[in-house]
C-alpha positions as CSV (number, residue, x, y, z in Angstrom):
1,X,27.6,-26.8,-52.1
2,X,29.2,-25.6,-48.8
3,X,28.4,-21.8,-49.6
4,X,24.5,-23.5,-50.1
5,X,25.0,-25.0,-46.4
6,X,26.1,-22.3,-45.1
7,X,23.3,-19.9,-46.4
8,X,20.8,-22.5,-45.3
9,X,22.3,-22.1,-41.4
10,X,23.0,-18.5,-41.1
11,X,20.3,-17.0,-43.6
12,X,20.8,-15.2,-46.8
13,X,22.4,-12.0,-45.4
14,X,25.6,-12.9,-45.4
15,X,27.3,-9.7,-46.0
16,X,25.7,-8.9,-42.0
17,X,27.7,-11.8,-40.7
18,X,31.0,-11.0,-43.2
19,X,30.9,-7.4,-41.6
20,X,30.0,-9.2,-38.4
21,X,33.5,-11.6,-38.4
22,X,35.6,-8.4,-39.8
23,X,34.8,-6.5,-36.3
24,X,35.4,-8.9,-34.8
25,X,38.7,-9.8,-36.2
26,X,39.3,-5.8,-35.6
27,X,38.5,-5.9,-32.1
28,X,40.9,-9.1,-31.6
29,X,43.7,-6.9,-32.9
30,X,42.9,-4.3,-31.2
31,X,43.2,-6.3,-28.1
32,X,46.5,-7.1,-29.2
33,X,48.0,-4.2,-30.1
34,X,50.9,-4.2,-28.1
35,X,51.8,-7.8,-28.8
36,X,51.8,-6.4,-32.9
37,X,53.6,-3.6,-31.8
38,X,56.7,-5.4,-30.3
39,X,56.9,-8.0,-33.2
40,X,57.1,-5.2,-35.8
41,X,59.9,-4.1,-34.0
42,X,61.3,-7.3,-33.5
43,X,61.1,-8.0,-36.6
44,X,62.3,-4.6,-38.5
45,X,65.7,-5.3,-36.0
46,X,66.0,-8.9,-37.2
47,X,66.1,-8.0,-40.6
48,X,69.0,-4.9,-40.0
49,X,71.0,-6.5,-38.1
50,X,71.2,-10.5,-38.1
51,X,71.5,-12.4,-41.2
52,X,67.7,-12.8,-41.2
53,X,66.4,-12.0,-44.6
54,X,63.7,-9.5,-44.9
55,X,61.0,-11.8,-46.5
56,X,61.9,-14.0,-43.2
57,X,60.9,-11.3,-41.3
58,X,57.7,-10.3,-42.8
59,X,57.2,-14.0,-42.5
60,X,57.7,-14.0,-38.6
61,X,55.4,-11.0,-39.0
62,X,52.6,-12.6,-40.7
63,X,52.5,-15.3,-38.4
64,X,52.2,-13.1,-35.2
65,X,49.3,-11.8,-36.9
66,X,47.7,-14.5,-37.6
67,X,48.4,-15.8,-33.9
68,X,46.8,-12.2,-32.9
69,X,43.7,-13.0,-35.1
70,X,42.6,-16.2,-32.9
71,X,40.0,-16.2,-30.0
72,X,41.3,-13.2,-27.3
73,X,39.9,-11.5,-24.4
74,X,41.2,-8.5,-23.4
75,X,41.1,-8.1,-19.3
76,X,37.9,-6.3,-18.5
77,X,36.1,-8.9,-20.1
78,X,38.1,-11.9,-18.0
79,X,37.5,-10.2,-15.3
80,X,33.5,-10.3,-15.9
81,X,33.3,-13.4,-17.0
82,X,35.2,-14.5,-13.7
83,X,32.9,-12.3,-11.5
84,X,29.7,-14.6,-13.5
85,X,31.7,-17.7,-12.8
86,X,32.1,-16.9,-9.3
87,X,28.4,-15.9,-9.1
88,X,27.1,-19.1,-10.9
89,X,24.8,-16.9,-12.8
90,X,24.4,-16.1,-16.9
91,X,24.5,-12.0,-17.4
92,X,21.0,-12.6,-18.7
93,X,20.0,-14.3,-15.5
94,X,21.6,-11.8,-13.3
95,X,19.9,-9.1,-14.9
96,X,16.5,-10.8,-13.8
97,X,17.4,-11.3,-10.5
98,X,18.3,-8.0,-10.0
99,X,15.6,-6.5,-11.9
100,X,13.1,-8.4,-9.4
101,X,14.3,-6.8,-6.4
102,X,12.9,-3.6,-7.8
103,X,9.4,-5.0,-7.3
104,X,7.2,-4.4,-4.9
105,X,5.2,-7.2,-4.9
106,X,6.3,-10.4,-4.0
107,X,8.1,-12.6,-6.6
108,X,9.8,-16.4,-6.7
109,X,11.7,-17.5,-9.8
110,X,11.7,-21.2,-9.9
111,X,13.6,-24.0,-12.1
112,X,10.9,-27.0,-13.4
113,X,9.9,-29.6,-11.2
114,X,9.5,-26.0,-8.5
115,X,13.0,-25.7,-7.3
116,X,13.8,-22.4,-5.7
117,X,16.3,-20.7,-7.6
118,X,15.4,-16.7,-6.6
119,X,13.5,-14.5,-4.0
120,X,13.0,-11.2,-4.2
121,X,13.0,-8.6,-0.9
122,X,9.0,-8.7,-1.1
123,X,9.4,-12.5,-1.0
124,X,11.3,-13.2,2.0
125,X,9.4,-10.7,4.0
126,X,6.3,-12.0,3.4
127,X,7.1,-15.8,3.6
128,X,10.5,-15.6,5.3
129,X,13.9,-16.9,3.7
130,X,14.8,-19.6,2.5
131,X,17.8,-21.8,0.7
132,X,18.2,-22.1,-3.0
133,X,17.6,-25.1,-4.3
134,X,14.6,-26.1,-2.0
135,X,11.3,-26.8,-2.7
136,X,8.1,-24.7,-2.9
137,X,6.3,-26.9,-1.2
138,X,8.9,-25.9,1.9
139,X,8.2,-22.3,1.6
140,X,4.2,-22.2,0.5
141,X,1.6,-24.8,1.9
142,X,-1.4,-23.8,-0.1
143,X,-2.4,-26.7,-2.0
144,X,-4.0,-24.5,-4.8
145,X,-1.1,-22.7,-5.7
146,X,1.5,-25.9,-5.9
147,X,-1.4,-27.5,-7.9
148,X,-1.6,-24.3,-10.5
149,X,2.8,-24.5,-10.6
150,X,2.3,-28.1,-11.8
151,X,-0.3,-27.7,-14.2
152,X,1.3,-24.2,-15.6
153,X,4.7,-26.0,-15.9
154,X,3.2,-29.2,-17.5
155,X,1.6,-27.1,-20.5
156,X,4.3,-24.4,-20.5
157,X,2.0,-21.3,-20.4
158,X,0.5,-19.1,-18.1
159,X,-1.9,-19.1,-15.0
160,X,-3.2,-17.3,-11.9
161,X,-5.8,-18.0,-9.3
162,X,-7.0,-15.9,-5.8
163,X,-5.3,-16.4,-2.7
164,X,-6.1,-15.8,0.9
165,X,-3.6,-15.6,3.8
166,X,-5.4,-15.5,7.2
167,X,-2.3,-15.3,9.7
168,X,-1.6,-13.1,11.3
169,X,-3.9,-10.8,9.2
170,X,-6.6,-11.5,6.4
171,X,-4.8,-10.6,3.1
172,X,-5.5,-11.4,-0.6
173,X,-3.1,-12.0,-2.9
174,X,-3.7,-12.6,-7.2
175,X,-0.9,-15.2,-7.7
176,X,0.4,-15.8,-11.2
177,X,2.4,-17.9,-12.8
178,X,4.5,-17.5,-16.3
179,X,7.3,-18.7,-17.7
180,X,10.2,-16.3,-18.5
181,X,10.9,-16.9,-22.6
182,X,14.2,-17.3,-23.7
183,X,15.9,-17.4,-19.8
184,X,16.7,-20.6,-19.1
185,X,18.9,-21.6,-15.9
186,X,22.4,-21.6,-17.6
187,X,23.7,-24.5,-15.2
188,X,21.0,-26.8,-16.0
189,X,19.8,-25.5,-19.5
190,X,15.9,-25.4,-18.5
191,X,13.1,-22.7,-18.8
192,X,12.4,-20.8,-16.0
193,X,9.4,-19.4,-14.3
194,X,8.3,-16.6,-12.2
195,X,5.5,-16.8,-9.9
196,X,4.1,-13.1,-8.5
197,X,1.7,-12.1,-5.7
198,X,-0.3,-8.9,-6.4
199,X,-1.4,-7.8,-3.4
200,X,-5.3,-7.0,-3.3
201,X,-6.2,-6.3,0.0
202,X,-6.5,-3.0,0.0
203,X,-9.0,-2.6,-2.6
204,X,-10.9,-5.9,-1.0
205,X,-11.4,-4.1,2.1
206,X,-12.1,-1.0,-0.3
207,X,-15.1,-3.1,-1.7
208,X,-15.9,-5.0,1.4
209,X,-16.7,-0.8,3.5
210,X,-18.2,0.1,0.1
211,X,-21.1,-2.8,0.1
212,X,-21.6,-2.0,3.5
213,X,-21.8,1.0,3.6
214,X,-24.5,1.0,1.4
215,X,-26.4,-1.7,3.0
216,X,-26.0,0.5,6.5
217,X,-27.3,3.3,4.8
218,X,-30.5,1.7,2.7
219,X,-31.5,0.3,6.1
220,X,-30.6,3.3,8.3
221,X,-33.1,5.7,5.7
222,X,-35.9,2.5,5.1
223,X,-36.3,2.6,8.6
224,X,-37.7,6.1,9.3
225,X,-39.0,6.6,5.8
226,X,-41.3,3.4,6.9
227,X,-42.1,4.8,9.7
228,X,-43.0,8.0,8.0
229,X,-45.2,5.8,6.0
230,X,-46.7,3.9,8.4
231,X,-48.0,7.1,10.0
232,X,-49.5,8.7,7.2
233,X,-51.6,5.9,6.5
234,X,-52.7,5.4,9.5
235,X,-53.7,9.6,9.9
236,X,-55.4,8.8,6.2
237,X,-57.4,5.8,8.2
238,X,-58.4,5.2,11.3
239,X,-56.9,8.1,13.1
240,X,-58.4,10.5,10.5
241,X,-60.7,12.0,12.9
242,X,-58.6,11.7,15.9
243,X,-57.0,15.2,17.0
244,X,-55.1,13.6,19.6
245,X,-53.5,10.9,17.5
246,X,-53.2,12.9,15.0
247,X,-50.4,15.4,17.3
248,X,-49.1,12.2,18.6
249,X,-48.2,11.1,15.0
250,X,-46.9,14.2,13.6
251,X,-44.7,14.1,16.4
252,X,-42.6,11.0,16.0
253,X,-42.9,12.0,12.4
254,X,-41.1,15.1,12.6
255,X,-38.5,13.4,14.8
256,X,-38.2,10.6,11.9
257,X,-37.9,13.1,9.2
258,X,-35.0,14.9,11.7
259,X,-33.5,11.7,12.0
260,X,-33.1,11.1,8.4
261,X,-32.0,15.2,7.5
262,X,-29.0,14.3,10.5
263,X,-28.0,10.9,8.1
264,X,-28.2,12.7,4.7
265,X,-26.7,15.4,6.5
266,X,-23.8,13.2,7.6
267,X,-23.3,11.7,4.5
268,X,-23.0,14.5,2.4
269,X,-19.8,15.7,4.7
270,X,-18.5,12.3,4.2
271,X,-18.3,12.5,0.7
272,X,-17.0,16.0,0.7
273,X,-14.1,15.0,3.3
274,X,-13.0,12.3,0.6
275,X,-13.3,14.6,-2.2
276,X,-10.9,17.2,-0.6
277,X,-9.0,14.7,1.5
278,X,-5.5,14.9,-0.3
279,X,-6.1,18.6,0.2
280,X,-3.3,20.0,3.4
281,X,-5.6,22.6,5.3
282,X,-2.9,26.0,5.0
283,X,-5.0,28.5,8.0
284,X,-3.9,28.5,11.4
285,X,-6.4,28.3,14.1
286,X,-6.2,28.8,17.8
287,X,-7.9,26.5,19.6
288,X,-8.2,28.1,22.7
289,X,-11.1,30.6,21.6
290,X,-12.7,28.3,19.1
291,X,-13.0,25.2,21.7
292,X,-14.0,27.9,24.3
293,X,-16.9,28.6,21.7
294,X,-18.1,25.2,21.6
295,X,-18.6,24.7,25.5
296,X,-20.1,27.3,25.5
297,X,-22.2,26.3,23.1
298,X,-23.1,23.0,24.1
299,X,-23.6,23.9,27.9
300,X,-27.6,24.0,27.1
301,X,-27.6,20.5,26.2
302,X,-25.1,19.4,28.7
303,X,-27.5,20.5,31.3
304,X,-30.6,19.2,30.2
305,X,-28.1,15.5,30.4
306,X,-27.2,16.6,34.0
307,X,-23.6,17.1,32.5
308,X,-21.1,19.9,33.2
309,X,-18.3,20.8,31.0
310,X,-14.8,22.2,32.3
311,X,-12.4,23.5,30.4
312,X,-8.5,23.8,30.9
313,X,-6.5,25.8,29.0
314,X,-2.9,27.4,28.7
315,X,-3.1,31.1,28.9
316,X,-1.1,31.5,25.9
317,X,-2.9,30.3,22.5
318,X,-2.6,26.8,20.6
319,X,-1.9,27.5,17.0
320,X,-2.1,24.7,14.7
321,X,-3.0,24.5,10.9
322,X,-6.2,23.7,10.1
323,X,-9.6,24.5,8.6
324,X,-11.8,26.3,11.2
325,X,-14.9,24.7,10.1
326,X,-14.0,21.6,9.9
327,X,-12.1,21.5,13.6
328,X,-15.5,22.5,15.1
329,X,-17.4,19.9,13.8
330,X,-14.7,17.4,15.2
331,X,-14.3,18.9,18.8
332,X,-18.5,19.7,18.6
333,X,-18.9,16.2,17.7
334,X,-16.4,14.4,20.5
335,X,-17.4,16.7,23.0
336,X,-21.5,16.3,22.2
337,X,-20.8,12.1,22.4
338,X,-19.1,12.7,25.9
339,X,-22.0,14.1,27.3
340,X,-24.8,12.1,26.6
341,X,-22.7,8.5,26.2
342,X,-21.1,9.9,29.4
343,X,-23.8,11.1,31.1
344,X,-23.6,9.3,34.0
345,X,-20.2,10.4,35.5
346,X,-21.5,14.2,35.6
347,X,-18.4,15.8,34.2
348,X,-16.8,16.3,30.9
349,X,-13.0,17.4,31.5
350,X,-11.7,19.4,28.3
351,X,-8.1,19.5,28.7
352,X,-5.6,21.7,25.7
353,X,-1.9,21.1,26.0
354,X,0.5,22.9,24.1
355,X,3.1,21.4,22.5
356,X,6.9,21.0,24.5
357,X,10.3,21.2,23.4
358,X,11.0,17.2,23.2
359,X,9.2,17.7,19.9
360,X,5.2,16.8,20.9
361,X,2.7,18.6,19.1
362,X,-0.1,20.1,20.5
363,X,-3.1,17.9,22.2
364,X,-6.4,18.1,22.9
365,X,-8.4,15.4,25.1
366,X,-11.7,14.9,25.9
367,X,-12.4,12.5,29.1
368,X,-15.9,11.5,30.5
369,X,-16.5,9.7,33.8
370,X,-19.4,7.1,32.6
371,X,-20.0,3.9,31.8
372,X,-16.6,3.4,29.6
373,X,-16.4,1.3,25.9
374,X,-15.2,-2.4,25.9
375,X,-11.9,-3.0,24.4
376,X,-12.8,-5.1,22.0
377,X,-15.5,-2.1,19.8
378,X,-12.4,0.6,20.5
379,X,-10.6,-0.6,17.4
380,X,-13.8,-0.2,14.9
381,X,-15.3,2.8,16.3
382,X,-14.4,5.5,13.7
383,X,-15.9,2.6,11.1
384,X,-18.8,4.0,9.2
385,X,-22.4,3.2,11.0
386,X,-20.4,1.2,13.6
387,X,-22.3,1.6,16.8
388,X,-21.6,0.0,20.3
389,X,-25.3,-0.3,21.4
390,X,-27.3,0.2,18.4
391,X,-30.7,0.9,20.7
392,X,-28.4,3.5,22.9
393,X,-27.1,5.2,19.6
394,X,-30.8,5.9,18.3
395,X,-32.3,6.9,21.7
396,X,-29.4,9.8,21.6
397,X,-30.1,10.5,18.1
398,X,-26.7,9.2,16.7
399,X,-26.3,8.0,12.7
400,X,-22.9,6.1,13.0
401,X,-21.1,8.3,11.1
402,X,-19.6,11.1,13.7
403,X,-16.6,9.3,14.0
404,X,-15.6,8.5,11.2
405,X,-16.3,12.2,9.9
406,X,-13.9,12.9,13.2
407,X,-10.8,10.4,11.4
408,X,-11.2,11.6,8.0
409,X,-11.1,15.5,9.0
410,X,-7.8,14.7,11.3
411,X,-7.0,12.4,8.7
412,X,-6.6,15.6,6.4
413,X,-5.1,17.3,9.2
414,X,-2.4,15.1,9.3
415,X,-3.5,15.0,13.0
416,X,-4.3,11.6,14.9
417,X,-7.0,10.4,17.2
418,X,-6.3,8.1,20.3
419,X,-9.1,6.6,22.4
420,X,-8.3,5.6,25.5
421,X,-11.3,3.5,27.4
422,X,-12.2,1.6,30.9
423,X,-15.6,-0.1,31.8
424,X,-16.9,1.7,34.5
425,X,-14.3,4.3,34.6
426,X,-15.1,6.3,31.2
427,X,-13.3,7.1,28.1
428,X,-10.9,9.7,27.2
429,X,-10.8,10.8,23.3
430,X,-7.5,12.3,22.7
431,X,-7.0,14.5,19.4
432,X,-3.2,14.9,18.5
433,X,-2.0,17.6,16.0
434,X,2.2,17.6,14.4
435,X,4.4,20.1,15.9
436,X,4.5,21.8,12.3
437,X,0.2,21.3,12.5
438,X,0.5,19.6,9.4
């Protein structure tokens, strides 16, 4: 009957928890080895010389064993079990804990009812420290998420919603909530549960630039391609017959189909600049020819605008690493905005700096005298189809996008762009490059 009861506990393999017991009877001896050791002897010298009989002996023996076969702990594992006493955790839970500090993302372990037991690094930066044994409700004020804790706690499973933090910056977390089966708090005996917070606002804002940037480019090409259309009916129609209308209209229409060649034009490089943009430029350019090249260049339109462009540079060259093509199109395109947005102040001052001992790179800034950019647009202006004054943009024959091809070419460059701007005074566009150039 007992033998029954005990299969019906431990299972039918009983020979696994014989062999089980044996080791560790084995590893009890073991630990006692020295103990054995001296009784042996003890007892092998009682037996020689004191009136002890041998059987006695073995006797005394036998019982040291038996003493050597109850519960021991040899002193590594004291010593852990005092280091887990002193820590108040199981080895389980202290595994977890640990294990959560290798997260990125944010992550709270909580006991029921939403006690605080564990934050992780992620955690305290993001919603600052806080004591064990407090509330959530101390640490998070968002209604939803105490609300999903509750209900995920009541029913024991699993559950995740969409947050939104909105100080001090707009972020997006996915917050989820689980429990962690089989770890239980080992002071208090109940389930615990992690709560996480994947971070999404990367790929919102991702989302967010690829919506509009579709929506900015349907209505920058619907524009001209209606005007396109408008004209051509109207030479079918009324103006049929009418030379002069009919110049008139091919006119605009040519500078409507130009207008939409520049946008396609533009967003062609755009998509080529992401497709290469992990991609380190290896060549090394000198500046000082090549940004020579595009004053000179640009001098024609400059004075047609009334604008004239002066160039300073070192007398030795600036070499940095870069692709040649690519570093025209920036300094054509920064130097081409300073003279018609700055048209006004009359000069364009194109200044090259090498780079210094003290470990700055070499710079390269680009300052008109004109009418100057609020603050508050300097921040977006290398945004795709972001435009201070939409009207002055397409008078100048601007698509939105020259900037932002600007920041992804540095971007690739590992080279930075600082904009510097005062109303009334002008703006100063300041490309730096890494003393390496990469």
């Amino acid at each position: 009957m007992a033998l029954l009861q005990t299969t019906k506990i431990f299972g039918a393999d009983t020979s696994a928890g014989m062999q089980e017991q044996v080791q560790r009877i084995v590893q009890r001896l073991y630990d006692a080895r020295f103990i054995l050791a001296v009784a042996a002897v003890l007892a092998l010298l009682a037996s020689l010389f004191t009136p002890v009989a041998l059987w006695q002996a073995l006797l005394g023996l036998a019982l040291v064993f038996v003493a050597a076969g109850m519960p021991t702990r040899s002193r590594a594992a004291r010593k852990r079990e005092r280091m887990l006493r002193q820590e108040g955790r199981a080895p389980l839970e202290s595994i977890v804990f640990t294990t959560c500090e290798a997260l990125d993302d944010p992550a709270i372990i909580l006991a029921p009812g939403g006690t605080l037991k564990y934050l992780n690094r992620a955690a305290v930066q993001q919603f600052g420290p806080m004591k064990e044994g407090a509330h959530l409700s101390s640490l998070l004020r968002s209604p939803a998420i105490l609300n999903m804790v509750r209900k995920a706690m009541a029913s024991g499973g699993t559950n995740s919603i969409e947050h939104v933090e909105k100080v001090p910056s707009e972020r997006w977390f996915r917050v989820r909530i689980a429990p962690m089966a089989e770890i239980a708090d080992m002071r208090g005996g109940s389930e615990l549960y992690m709560l996480t917070f994947r971070d999404q606002s990367e790929s919102r804002r991702m989302d967010r630039m690829r919506s509009d940037f579709i929506a900015n480019a349907s209505h920058e090409l619907r524009t001209p391609l209606a005007s396109l259309s408008g004209f051509v009916e109207t030479m079918r129609g009324p103006a049929k017959d009418d030379p002069e209308a009919r110049d008139r209209f091919l006119k605009i229409m040519f500078e409507q189909a130009g207008r939409m060649t520049r946008l396609v034009d533009d967003l062609l490089s755009l998509s080529r600049l992401e497709l290469k943009a992990h991609m380190v430029p290896t060549d090394e350019v000198d500046l000082v020819p090549l940004i020579d090249h595009i004053s000179d260049s640009l001098r024609p339109l400059a004075e047609d605008l009334g604008v004239a462009i002066r160039v300073h540079a070192p007398k030795e060259p600036l070499i940095v690493t870069g692709d040649r093509d690519e570093l025209i199109q920036v300094f054509e395109n920064l130097i081409e905005n300073a003279c018609k947005y700055g048209q006004s102040g009359k000069w364009i001052d194109v200044t090259m700096t090498p780079a210094d001992a003290a470990g700055k790179g070499v710079e390269v800034s680009i300052k008109d005298y004109g009418p100057g950019i609020p603050r508050e647009h300097v921040p977006r202006l290398t945004e795709r189809f972001y435009r201070v004054s939409v009207e002055a943009s397409r008078s100048k024959k601007g698509t939105g996008l020259g900037l932002a091809i600007v920041k992804h070419i540095l971007t690739r460059h590992r080279a930075r762009l600082v904009v510097h701007s005062t109303v009334g005074e002008g703006s100063e566009f300041i490309v730096k490059f890494n003393v390496s150039g990469r």
